[in-house]
FIKOLPA-322286 format. One record per residue (C-alpha): residue number from 1; x, y, z; residue in three letters. Coordinates in Angstrom, 2 decimals, decimal comma. Layout:
N
<kollo><baba>NUM</baba><X>X</X><Y>Y</Y><Z>Z</Z><kolfi>ALA</kolfi></kollo>
...
This chain:
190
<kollo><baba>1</baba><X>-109,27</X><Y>147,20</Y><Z>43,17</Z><kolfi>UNK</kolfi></kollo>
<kollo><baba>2</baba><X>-105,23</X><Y>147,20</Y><Z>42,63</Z><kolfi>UNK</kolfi></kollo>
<kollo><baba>3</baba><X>-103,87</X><Y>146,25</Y><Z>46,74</Z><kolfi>UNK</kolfi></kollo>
<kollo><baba>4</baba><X>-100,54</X><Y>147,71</Y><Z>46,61</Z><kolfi>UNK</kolfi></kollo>
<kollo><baba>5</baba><X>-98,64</X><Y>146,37</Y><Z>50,00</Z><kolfi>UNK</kolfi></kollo>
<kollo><baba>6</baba><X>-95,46</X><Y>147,81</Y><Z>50,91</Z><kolfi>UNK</kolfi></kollo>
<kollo><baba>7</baba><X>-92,88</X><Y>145,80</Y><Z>53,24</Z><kolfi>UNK</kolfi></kollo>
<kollo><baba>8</baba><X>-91,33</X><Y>147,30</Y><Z>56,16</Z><kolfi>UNK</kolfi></kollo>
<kollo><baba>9</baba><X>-91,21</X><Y>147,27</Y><Z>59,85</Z><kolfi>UNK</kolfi></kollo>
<kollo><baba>10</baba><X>-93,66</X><Y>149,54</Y><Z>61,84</Z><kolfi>UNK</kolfi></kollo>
<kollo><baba>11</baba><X>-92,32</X><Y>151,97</Y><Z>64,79</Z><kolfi>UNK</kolfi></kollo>
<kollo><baba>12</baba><X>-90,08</X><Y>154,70</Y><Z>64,88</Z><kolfi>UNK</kolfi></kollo>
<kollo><baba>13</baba><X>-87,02</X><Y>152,84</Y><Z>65,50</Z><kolfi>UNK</kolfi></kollo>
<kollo><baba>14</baba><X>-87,09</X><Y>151,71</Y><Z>61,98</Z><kolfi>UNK</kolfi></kollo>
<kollo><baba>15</baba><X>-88,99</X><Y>154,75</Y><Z>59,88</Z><kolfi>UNK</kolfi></kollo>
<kollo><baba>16</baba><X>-85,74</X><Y>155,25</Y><Z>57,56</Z><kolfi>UNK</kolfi></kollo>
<kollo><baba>17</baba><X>-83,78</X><Y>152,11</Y><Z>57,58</Z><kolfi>UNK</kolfi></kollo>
<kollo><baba>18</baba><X>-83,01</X><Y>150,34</Y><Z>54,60</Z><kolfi>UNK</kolfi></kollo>
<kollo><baba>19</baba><X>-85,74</X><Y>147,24</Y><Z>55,25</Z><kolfi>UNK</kolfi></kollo>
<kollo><baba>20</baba><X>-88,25</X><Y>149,67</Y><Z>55,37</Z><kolfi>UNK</kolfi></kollo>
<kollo><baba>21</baba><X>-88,06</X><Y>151,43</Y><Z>51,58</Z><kolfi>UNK</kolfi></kollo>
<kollo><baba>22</baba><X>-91,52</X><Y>149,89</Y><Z>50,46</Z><kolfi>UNK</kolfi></kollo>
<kollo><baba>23</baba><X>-93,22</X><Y>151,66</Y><Z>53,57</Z><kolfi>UNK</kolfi></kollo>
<kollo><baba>24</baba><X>-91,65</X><Y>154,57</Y><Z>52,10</Z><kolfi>UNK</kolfi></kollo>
<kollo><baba>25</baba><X>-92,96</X><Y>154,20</Y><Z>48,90</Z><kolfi>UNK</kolfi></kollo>
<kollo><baba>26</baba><X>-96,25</X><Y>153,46</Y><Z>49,59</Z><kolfi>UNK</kolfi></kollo>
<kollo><baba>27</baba><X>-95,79</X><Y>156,86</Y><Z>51,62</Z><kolfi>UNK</kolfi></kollo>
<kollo><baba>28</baba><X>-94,95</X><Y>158,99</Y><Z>48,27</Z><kolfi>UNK</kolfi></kollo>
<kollo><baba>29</baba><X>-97,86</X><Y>157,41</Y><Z>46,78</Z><kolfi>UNK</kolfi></kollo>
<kollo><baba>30</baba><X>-100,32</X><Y>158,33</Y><Z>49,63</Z><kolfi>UNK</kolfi></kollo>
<kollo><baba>31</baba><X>-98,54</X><Y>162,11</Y><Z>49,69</Z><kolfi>UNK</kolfi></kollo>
<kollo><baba>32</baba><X>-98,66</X><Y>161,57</Y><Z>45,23</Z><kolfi>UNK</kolfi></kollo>
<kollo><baba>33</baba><X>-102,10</X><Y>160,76</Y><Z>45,23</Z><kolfi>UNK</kolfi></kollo>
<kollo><baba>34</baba><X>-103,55</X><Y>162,38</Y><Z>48,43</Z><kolfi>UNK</kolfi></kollo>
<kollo><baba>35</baba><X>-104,62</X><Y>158,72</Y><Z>50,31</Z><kolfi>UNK</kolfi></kollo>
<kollo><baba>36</baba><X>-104,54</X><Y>158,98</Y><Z>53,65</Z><kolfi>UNK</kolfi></kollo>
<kollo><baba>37</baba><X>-103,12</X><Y>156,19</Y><Z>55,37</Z><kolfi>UNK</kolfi></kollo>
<kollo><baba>38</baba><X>-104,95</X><Y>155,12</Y><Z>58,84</Z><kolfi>UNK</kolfi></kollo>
<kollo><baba>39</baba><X>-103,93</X><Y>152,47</Y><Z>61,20</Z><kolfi>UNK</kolfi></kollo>
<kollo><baba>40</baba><X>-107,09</X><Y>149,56</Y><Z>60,82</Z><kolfi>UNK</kolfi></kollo>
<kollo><baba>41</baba><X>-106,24</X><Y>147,08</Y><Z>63,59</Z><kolfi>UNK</kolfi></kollo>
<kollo><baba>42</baba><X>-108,34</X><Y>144,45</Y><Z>62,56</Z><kolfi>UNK</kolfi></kollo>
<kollo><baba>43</baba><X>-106,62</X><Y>144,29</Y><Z>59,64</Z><kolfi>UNK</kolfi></kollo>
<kollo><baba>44</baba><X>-103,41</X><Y>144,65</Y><Z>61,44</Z><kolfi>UNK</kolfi></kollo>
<kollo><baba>45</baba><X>-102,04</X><Y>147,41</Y><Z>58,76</Z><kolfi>UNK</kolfi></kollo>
<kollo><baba>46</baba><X>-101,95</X><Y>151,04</Y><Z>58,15</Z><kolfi>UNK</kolfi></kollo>
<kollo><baba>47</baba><X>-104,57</X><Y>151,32</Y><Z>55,19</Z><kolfi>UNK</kolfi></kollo>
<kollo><baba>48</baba><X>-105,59</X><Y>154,34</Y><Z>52,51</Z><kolfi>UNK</kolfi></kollo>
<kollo><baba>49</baba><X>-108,15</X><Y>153,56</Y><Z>50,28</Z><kolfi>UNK</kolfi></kollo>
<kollo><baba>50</baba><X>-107,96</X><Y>155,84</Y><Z>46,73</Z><kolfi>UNK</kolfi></kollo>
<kollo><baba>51</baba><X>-107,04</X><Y>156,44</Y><Z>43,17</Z><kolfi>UNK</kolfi></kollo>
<kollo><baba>52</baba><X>-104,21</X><Y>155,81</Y><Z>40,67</Z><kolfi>UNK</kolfi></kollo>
<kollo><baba>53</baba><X>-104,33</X><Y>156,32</Y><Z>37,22</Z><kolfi>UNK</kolfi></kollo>
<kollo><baba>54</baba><X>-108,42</X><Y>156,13</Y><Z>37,97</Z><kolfi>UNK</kolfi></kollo>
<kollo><baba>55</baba><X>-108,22</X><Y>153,14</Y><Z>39,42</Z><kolfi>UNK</kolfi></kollo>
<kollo><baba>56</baba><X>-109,08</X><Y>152,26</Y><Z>42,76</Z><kolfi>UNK</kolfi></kollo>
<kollo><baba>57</baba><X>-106,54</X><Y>151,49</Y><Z>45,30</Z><kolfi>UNK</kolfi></kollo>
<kollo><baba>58</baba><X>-105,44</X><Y>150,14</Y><Z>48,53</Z><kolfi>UNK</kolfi></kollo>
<kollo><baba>59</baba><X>-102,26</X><Y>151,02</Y><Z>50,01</Z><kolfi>UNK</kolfi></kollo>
<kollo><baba>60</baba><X>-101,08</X><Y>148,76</Y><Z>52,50</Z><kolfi>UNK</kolfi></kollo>
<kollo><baba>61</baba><X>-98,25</X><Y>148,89</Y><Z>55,28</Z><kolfi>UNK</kolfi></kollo>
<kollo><baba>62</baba><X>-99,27</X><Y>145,59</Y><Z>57,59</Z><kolfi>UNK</kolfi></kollo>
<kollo><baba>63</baba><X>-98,34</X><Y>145,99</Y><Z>61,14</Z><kolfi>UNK</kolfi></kollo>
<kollo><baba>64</baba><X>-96,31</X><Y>143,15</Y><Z>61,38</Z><kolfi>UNK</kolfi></kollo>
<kollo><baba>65</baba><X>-92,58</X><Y>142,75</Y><Z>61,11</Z><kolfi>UNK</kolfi></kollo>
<kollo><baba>66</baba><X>-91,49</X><Y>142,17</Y><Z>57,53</Z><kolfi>UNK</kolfi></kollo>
<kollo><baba>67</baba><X>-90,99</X><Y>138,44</Y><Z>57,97</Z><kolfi>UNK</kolfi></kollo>
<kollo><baba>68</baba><X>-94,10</X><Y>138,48</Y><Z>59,33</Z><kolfi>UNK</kolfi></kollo>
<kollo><baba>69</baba><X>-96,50</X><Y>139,91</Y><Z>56,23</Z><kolfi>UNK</kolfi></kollo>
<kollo><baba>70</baba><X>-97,71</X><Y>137,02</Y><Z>55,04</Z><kolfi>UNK</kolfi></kollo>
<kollo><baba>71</baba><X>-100,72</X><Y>136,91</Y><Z>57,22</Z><kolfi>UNK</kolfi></kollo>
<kollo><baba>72</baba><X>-101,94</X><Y>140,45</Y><Z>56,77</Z><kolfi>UNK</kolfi></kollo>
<kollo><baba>73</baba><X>-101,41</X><Y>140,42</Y><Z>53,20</Z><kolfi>UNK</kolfi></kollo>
<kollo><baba>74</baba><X>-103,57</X><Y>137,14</Y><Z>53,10</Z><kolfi>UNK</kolfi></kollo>
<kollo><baba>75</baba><X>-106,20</X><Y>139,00</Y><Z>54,96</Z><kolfi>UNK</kolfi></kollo>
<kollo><baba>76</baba><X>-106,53</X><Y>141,77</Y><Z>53,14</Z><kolfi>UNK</kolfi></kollo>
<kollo><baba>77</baba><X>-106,35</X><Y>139,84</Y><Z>49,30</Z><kolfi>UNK</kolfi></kollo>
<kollo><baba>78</baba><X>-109,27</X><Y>137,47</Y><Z>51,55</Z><kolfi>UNK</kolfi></kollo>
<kollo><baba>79</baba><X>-111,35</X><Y>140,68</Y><Z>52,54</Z><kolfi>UNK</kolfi></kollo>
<kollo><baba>80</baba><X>-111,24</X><Y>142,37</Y><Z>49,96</Z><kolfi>UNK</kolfi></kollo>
<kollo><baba>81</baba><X>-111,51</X><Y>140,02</Y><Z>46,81</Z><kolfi>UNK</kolfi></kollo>
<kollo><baba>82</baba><X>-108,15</X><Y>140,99</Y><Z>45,23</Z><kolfi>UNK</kolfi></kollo>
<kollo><baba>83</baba><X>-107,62</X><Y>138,71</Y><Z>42,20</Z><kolfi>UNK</kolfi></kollo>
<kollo><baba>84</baba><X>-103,43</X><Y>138,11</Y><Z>43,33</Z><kolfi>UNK</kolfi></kollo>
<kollo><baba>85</baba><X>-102,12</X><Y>137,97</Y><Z>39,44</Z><kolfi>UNK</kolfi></kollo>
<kollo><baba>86</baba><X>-103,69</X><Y>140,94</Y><Z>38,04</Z><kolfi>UNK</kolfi></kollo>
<kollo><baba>87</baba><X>-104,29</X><Y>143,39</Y><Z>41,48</Z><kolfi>UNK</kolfi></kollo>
<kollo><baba>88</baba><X>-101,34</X><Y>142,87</Y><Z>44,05</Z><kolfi>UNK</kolfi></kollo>
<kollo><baba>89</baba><X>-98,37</X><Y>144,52</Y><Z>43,81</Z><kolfi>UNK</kolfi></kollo>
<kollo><baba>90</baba><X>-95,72</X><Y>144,19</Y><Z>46,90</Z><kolfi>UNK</kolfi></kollo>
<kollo><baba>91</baba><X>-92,85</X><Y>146,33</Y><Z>47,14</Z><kolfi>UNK</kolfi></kollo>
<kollo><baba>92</baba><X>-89,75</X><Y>145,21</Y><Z>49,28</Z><kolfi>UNK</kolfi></kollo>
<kollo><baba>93</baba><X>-86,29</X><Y>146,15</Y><Z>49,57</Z><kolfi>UNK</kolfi></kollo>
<kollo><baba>94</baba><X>-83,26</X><Y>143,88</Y><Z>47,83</Z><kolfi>UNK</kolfi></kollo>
<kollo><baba>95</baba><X>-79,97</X><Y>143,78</Y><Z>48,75</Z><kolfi>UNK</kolfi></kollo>
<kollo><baba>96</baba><X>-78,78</X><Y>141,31</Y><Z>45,71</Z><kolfi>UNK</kolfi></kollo>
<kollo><baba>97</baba><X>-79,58</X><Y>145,33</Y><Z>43,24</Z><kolfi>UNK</kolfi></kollo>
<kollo><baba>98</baba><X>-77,53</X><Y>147,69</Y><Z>43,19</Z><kolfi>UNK</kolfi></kollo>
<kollo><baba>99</baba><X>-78,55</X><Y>150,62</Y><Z>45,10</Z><kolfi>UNK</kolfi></kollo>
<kollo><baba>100</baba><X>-81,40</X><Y>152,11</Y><Z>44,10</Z><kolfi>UNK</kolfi></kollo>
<kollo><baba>101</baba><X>-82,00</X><Y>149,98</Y><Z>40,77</Z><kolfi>UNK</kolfi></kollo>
<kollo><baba>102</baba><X>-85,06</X><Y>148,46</Y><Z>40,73</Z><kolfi>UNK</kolfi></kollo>
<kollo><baba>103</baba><X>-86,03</X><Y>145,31</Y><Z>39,49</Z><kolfi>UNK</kolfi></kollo>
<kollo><baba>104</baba><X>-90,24</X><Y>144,53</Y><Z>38,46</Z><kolfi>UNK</kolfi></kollo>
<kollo><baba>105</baba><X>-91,52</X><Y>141,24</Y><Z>37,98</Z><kolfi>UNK</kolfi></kollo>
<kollo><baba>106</baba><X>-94,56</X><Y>139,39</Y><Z>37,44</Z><kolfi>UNK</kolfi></kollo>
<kollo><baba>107</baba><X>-93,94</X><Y>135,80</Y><Z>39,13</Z><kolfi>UNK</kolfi></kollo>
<kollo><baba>108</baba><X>-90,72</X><Y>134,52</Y><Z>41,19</Z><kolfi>UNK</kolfi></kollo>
<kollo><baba>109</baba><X>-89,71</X><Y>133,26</Y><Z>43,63</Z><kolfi>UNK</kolfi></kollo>
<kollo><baba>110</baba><X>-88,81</X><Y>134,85</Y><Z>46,64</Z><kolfi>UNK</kolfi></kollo>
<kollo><baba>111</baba><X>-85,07</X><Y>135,83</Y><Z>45,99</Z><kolfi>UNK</kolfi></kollo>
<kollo><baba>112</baba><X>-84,52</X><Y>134,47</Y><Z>49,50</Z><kolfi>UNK</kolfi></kollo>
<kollo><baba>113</baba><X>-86,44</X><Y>137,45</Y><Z>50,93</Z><kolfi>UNK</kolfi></kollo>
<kollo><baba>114</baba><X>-88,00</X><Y>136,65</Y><Z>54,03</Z><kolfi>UNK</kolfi></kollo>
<kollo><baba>115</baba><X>-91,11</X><Y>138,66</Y><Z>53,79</Z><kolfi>UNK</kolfi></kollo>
<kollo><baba>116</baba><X>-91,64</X><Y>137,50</Y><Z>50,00</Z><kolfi>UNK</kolfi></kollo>
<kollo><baba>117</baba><X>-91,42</X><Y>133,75</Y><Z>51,52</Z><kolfi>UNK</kolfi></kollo>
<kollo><baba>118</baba><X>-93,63</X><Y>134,73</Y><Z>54,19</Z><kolfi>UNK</kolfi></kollo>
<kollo><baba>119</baba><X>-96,20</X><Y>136,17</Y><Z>51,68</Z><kolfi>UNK</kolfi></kollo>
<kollo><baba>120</baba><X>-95,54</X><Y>133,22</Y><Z>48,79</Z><kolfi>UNK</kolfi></kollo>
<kollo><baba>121</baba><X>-96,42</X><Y>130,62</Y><Z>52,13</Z><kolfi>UNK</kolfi></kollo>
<kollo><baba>122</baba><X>-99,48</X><Y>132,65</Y><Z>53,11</Z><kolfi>UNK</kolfi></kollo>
<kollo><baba>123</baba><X>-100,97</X><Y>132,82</Y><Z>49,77</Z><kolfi>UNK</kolfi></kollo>
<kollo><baba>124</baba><X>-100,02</X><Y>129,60</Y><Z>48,43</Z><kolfi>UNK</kolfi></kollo>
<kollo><baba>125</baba><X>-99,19</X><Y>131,56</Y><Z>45,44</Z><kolfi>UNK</kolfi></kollo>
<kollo><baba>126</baba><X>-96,05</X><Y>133,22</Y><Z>43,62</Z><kolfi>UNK</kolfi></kollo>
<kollo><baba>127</baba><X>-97,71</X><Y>134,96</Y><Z>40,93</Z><kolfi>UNK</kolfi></kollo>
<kollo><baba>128</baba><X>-98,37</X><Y>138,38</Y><Z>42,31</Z><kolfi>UNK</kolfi></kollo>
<kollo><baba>129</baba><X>-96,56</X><Y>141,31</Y><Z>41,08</Z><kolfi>UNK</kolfi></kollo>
<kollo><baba>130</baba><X>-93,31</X><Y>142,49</Y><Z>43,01</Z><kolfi>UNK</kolfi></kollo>
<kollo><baba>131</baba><X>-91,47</X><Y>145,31</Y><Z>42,99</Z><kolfi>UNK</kolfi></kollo>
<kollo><baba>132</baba><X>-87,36</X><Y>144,86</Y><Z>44,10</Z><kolfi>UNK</kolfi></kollo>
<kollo><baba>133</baba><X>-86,02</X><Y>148,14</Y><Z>45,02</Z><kolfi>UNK</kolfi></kollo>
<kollo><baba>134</baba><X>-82,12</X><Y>147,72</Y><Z>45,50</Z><kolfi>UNK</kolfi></kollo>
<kollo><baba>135</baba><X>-80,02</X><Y>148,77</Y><Z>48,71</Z><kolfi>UNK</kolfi></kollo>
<kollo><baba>136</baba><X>-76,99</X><Y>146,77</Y><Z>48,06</Z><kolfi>UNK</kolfi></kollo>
<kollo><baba>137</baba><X>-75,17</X><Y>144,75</Y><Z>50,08</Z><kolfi>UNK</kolfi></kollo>
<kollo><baba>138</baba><X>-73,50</X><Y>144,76</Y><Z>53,46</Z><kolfi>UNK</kolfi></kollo>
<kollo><baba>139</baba><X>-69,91</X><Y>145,70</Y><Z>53,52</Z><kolfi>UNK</kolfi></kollo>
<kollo><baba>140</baba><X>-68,28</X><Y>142,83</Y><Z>53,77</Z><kolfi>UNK</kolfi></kollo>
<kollo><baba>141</baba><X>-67,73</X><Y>142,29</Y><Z>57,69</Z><kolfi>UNK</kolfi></kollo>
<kollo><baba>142</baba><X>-71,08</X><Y>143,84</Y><Z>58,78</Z><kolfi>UNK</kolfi></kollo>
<kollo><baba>143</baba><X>-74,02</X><Y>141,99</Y><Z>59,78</Z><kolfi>UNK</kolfi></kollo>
<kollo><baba>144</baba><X>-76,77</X><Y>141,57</Y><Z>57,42</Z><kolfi>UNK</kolfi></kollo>
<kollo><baba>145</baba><X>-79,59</X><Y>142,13</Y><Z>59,60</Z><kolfi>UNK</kolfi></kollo>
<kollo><baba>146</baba><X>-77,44</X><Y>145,01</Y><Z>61,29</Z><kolfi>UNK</kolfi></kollo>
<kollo><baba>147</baba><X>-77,36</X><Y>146,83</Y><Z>57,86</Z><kolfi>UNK</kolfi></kollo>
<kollo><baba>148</baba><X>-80,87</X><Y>146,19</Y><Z>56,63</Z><kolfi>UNK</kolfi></kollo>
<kollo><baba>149</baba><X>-81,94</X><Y>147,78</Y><Z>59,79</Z><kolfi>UNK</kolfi></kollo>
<kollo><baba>150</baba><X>-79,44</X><Y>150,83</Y><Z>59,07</Z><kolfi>UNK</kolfi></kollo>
<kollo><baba>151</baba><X>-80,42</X><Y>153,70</Y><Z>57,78</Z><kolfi>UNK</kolfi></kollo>
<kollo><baba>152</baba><X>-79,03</X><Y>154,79</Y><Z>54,63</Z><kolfi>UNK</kolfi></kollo>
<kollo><baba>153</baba><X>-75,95</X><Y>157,11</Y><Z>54,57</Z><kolfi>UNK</kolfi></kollo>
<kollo><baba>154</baba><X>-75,99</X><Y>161,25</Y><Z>54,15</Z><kolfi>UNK</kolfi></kollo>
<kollo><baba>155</baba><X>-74,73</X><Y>161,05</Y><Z>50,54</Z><kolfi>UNK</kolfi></kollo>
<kollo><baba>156</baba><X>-77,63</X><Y>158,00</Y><Z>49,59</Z><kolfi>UNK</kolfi></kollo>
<kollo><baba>157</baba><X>-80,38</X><Y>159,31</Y><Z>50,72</Z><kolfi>UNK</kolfi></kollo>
<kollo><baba>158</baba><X>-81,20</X><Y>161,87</Y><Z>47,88</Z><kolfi>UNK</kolfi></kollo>
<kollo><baba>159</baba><X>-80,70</X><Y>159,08</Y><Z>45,93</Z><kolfi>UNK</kolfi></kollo>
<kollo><baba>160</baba><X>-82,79</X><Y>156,84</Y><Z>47,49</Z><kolfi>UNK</kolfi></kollo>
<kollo><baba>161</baba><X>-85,65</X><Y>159,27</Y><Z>47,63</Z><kolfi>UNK</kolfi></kollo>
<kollo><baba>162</baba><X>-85,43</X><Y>159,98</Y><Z>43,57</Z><kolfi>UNK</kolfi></kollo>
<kollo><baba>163</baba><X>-85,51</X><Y>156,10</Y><Z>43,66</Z><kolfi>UNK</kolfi></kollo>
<kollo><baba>164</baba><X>-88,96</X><Y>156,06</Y><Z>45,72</Z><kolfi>UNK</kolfi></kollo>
<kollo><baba>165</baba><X>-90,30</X><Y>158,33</Y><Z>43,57</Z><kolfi>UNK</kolfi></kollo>
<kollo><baba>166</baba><X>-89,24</X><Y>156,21</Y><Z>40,33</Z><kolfi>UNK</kolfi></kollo>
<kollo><baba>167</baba><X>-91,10</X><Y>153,26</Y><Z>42,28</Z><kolfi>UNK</kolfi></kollo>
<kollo><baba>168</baba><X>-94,13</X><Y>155,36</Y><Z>42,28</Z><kolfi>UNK</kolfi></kollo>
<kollo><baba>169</baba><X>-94,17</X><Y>156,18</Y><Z>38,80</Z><kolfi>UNK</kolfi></kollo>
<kollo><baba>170</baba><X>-93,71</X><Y>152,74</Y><Z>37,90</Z><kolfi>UNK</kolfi></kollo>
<kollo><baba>171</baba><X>-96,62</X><Y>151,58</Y><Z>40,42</Z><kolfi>UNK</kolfi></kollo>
<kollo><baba>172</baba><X>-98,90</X><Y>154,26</Y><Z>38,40</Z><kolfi>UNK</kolfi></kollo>
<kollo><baba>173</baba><X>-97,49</X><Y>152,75</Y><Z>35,15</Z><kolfi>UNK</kolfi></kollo>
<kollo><baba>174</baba><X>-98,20</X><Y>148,59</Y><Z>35,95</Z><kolfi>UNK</kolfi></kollo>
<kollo><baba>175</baba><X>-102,02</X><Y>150,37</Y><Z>36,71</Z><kolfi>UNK</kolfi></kollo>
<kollo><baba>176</baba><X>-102,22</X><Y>152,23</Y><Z>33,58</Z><kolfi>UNK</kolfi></kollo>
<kollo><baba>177</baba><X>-100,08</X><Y>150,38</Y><Z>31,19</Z><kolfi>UNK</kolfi></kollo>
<kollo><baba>178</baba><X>-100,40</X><Y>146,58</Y><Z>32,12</Z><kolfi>UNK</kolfi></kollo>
<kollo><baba>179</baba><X>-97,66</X><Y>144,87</Y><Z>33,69</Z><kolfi>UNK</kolfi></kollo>
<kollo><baba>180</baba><X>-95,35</X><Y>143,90</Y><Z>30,50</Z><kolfi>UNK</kolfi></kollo>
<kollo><baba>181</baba><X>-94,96</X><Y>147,09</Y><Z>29,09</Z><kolfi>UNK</kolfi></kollo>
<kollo><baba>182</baba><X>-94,03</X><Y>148,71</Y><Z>32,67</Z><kolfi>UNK</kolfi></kollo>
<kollo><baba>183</baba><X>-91,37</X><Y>146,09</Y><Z>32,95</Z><kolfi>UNK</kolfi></kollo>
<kollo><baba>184</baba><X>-90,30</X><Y>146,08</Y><Z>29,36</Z><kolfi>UNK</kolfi></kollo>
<kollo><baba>185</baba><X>-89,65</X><Y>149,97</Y><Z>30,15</Z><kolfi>UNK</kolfi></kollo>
<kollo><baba>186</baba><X>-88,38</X><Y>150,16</Y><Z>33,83</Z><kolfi>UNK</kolfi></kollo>
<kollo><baba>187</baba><X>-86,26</X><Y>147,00</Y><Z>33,97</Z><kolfi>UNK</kolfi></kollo>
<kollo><baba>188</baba><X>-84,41</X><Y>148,21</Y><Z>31,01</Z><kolfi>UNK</kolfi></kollo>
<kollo><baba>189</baba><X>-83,00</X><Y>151,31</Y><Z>33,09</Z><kolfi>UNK</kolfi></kollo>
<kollo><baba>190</baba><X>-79,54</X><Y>151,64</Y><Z>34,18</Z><kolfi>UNK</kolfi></kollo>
């Protein structure tokens, strides 16, 4: 089973703000593939168990705050028996891309990203898949933690959402394809 987490911030408050663009994307996926996501609170996420490419899936949004996914992700790669090379993918936001570009890699570090340390910490482990989707960077007075927890403007948000959808595909393609080829292919776009 492929456990495909996306990071974001749960509530309301923070449904469309920039930090939150892997919830979204494991959203288009759920709508793509018809999963539908339930809250699980022992497992402290909003799961949807299903198929991609005929494989079987998880989709994952943990609970907790971003910097905070570490321990559900552990949980879930625990319960479930998720080899963490070959079967977990985690999306996140990145504001060192461009907007929109997105950036796939097997192994890393954590870029500095607070939920990818969080995760890397939990699992003892940096080679799982990851997914960098790019909002770009503050302007250059503006908080960072003010603008990751902005919502994109008017004229980026069409953007954004063909962006998502790219994500998706690519997901679909590191399932079907293997992990080299998808990168050899996406991270080769401009």
């Amino acid at each position: 089973m492929n456990l495909i987490v996306g990071l974001g911030n749960s509530g309301n408050k923070y449904k469309n703000t920039k930090h939150n663009v892997g919830f979204q994307v494991i959203d288009a996926i759920s709508v793509q593939h018809k999963i539908k996501i339930l809250p699980d609170k022992k497992m402290c996420a909003y799961l949807g168990k299903g198929c991609v490419e005929g494989e079987n899936v998880l989709l994952a949004k943990p609970s907790s705050f971003v910097n905070q996914s570490g321990e559900v992700v552990r949980s879930l790669v625990e319960y479930f028996n998720i080899p963490i090379q070959e079967k977990l993918i985690v999306v996140c936001d990145d504001m060192d891309l461009p907007l929109g570009k997105m950036r796939i890699r097997g192994k890393g570090s954590s870029g500095g990203h607070k939920g990818l340390e969080s995760i890397i910490r939990e699992l003892g482990d940096s080679n799982f898949i990851r997914i960098r989707m790019g909002i770009g960077r503050p302007p250059q007075k503006k908080d960072v933690v003010e603008y990751v927890l902005s919502e994109f403007k008017k004229n980026e948000s069409k953007f954004i959402l063909k962006s998502i959808s790219r994500v998706a595909e690519a997901i679909a393609a590191i399932i079907k394809e293997g992990i080299e080829k998808t990168m050899n292919i996406y991270n080769r776009e401009e």
